[in-house]
N, C-alpha and C positions, 0 to 999 in steps of 0.2 A: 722820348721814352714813354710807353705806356701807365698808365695808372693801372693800379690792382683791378680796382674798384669803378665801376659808376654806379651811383645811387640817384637810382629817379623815381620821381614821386612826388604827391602835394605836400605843399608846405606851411605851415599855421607860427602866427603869435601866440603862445599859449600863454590864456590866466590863467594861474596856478592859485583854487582856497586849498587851505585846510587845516585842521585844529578845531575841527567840528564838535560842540557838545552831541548831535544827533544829526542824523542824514533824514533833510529836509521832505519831506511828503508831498506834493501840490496843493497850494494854497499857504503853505509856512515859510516861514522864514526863521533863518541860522545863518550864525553869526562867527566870521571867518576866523582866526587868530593871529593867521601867518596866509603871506598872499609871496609869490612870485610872476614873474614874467621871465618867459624861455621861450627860445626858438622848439617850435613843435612840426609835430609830423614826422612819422616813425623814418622817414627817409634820412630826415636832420639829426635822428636821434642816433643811426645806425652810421651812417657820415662819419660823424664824430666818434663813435665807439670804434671803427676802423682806425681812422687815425690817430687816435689815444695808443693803440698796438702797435703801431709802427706798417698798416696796412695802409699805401696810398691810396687816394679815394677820390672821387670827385662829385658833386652833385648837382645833376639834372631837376630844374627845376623853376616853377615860375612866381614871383612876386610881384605885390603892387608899388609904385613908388615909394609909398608912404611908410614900407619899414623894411624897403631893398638895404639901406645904409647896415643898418642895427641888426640885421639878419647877416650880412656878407662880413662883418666884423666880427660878428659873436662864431661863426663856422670858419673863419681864417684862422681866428685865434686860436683852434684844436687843430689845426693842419690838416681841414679841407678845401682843395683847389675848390673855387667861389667860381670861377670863372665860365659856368656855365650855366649859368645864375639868370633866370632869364626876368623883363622885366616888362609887367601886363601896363598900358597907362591908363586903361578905361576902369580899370578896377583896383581896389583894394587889396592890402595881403589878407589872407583869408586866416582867420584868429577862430580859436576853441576857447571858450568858458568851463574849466577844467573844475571839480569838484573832487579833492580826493580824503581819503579815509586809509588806515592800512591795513584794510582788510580788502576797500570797494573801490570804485570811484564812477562817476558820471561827466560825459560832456555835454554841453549844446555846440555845434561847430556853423562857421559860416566860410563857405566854399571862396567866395571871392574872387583871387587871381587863377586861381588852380583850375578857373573852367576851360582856360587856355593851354593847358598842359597836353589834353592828348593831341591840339593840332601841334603844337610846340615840337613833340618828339618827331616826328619827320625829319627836324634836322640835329637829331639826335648822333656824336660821333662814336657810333658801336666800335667801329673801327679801329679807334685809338685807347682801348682798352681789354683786360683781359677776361674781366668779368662783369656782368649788368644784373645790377639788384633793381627788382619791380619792386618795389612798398608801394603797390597799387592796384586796384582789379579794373583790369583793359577790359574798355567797352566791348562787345561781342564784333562790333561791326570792324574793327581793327585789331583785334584779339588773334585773328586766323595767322596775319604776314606776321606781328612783330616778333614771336619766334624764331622763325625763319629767318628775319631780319640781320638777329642779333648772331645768330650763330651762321649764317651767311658771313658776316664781317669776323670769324674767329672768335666770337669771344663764346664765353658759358653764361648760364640766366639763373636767377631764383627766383621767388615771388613772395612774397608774402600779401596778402588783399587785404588783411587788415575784416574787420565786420561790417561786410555789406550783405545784408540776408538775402537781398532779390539774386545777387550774383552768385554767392555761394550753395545757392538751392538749385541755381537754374543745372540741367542737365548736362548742359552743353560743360561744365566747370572741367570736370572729370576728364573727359577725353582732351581738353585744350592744356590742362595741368600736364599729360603724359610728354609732354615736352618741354619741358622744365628738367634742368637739371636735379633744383633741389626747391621743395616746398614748405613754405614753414609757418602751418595754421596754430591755432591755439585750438585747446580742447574744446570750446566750446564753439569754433567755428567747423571745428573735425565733427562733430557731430551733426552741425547742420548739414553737413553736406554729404557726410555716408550714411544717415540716420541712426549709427551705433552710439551707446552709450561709454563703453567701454575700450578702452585705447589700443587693447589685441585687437579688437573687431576695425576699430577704424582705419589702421594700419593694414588690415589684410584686406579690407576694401579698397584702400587707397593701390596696393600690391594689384588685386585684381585688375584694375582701372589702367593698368600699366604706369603706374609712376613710379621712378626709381629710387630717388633720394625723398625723405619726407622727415622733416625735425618737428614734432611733432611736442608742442609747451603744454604743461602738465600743472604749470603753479607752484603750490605749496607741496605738488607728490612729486615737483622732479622734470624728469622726459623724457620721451620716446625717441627713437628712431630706425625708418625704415631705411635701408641701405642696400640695394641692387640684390631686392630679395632676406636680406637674414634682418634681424629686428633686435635693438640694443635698449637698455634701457638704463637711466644716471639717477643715483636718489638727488631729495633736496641739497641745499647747501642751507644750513640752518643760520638764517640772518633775523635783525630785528626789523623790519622794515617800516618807515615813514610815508613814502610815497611807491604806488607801486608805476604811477605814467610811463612809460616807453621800458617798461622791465624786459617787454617780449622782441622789441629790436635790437635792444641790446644784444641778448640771445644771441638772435639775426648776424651782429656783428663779430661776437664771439667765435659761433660758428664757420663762418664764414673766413674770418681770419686763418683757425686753423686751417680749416680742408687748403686755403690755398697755397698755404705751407706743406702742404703732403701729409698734413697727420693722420690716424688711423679712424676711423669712427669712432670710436670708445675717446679720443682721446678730444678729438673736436666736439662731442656732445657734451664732455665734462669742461670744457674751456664754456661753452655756451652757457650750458650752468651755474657759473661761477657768475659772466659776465652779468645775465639778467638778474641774477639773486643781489649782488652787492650793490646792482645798480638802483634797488630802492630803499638804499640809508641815507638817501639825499635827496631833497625836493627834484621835481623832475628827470629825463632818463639821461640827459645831459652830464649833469656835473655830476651824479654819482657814478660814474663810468671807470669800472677800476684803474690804474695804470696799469704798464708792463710787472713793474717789481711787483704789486701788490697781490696779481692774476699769478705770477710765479710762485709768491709764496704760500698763496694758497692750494697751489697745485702740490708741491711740493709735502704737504700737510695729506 
């Protein structure tokens, strides 16, 4: 039986501070109140918010020995198939030092196991699934087939790349994105890479560039979407929010849930809305992941 879902992408230990009297400047120091540790990496965080829906999922991915265990238990126990779980021995799992506020947040991240990821994907099984979430920006020099690849093998693709500036500026981003089913930047990475400031303009650059699907995160005003030409847009979901860490793959998961349900635009951008907004009344993007009843009743509202 197929899985819905593959979610590939790097994967992180995340330290989770926060309860900050002040967001520390260079040279200062501030003093945490509340600390967590979570499996991180928008891949792990969208995994999860899949299977929290009832959307099968599987994730692509590589770790170091040393917190393969504690990683493969913590994504089993939300009902993601683990089993593709790859594991580096020369290296380390690669960990973020998460700083969050709820309004901001900062990391320092260390790469670690994840440098083995894009030889990893070559034996990637596109095959046995319907759809392949990238939570990653493919290096240029492999960038050109993996498209190809994945929709060669049947399945459909997304991407989200997450904030790499050199990637999302480079030229080449635009024409390699038009084959992507569905893309899903955040405003501030939509602007690096069409130079608009404005979320009509970025959408209808994205439009020009021939991209079809575009979810397009908005924050605290909501989000966009471009959809095979017409443009939708979903206000906020008014939350109190604690942490905002992996708000925007939530999103990711949300949306993605629906479309593969068959829902309408209008109705998968309001499911994605819901997913990322409630997802930060709880430390990291993990455990505040709505459930089914919770996403219903809010819909229903």
């Amino acid at each position: 039986m197929k899985l819905d879902v593959l979610v590939a992408g790097e994967i992180y230990a995340d330290l989770i501070m926060a309860g900050f009297d002040f967001f520390p400047a260079p040279g200062q120091e501030a003093f945490a109140r509340e600390f967590r540790r979570e499996v991180g990496g928008g891949v792990a965080i969208t995994a999860c918010g899949l299977a929290t829906l009832g959307t099968s999922a599987g994730l692509f991915a590589v770790t170091g020995a040393d917190h393969h265990g504690w990683i493969s238990e913590r994504l089993a126990a939300k009902g993601v198939d683990v089993s593709l779980l790859h594991i580096q021995p020369q290296e380390p799992t690669g960990f973020t030092v998460a700083v969050t506020a709820p309004e901001d947040r900062a990391y320092i991240t260390y790469a670690g196991a994840n440098r083995a990821f894009a030889a990893a994907l070559d034996y990637a099984p596109f095959e046995s699934v319907r759809h392949v979430h990238l939570g990653w920006a493919p290096p240029w020099e492999i960038a050109p087939d993996l498209f190809e690849r994945i929709h060669a093998a049947g399945a459909s693709v997304s991407v989200d790349a997450g904030w790499h500036e050199d990637w999302l500026a480079d030229a080449r981003s635009l024409p390699y994105l038009s084959n992507a089913d569905i893309f899903f930047p955040n405003e501030t990475e939509a602007a690096r890479m069409t130079g608009h400031q404005d979320p009509t303009g970025m959408l209808a650059c994205f439009a020009r560039a021939g991209l079809r699907g575009v979810a397009l995160k908005l924050g605290a005003r909501g989000s966009c979407l471009l959809w095979h030409g017409r443009t939708f847009h979903a206000p906020p979901l008014p939350v109190t929010p604690i942490d905002t860490t992996g708000a925007g793959d939530c999103f990711d998961a949300g949306f993605l849930h629906a479309w593969l349900r068959g829902e309408s635009p209008e109705r998968c951008l309001a499911v994605a809305n819901i997913c990322g907004a409630l997802s930060t009344e709880a430390y990291g993007g993990i455990e505040g992941f709505p459930s089914r009843a919770r996403l219903q009743q809010v819909l229903e509202k």
